[in-house]
LUMKOLNU-287517 format. One line per 5 residues: their letters; for each residue x, y, z of C-alpha. Coordinates in nm, 4 decimals. Example, Ala and Ser with C-alpha at 12.3 -4.5 7.8 and 13.67 -1.06 7.14 Angstrom:
AS) 1.2300/-0.4500/0.7800; 1.3670/-0.1060/0.7140
***
This chain:
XXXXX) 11.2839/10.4133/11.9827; 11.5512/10.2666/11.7698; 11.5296/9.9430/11.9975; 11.1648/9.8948/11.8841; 11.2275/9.9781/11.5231
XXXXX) 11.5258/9.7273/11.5151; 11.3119/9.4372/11.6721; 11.0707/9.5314/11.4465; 11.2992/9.4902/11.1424; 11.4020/9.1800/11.2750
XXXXX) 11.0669/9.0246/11.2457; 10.9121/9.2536/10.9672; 11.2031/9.4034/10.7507; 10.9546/9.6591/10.5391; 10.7603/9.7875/10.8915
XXXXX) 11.0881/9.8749/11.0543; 11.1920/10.0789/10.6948; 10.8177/10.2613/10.6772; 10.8680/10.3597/11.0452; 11.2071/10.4633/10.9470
XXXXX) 11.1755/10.6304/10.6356; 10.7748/10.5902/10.5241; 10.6952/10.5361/10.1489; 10.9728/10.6235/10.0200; 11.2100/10.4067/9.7675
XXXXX) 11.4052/10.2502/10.0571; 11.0527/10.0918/10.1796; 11.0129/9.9329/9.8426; 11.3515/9.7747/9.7814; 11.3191/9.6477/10.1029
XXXXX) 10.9759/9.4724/10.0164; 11.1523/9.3445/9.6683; 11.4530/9.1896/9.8697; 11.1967/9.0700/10.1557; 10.9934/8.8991/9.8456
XXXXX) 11.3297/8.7751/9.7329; 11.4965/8.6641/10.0396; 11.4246/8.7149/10.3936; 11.7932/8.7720/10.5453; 11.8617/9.0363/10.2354
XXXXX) 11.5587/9.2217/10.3479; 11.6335/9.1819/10.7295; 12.0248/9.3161/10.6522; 11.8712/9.6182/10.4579; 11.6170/9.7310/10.7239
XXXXX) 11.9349/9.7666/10.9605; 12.1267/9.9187/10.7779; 11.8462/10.1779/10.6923; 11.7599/10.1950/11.0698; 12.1449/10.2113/11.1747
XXXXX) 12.2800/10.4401/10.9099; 12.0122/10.7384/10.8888; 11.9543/10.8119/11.2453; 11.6672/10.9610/11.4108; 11.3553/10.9352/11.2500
XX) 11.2712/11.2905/11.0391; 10.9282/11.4180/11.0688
***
């Protein structure tokens, strides 16, 4: 599962944090730095994905 969510944060930085995280304040700085830049929201979506893990329910 963390292959899809990392090819999805490729492509869509804020989909791969939601499916990561959901609505929580990670998902919105990562729209803000998306809006901002695409790379800066791209680099935060992995490190979101690579640094917490599994997904928590």
């Amino acid at each position: 599962m963390d292959i899809l969510r990392i090819l999805v944060a490729i492509f869509i930085p804020p989909l791969g944090v939601f499916m990561q995280v959901g609505l929580g304040g990670a998902f919105w700085l990562n729209v803000l730095l998306t809006i901002l830049g695409y790379i800066p929201g791209i680099v935060h979506a992995l490190y979101i994905i690579l640094s917490r893990g599994p997904a928590r329910a």
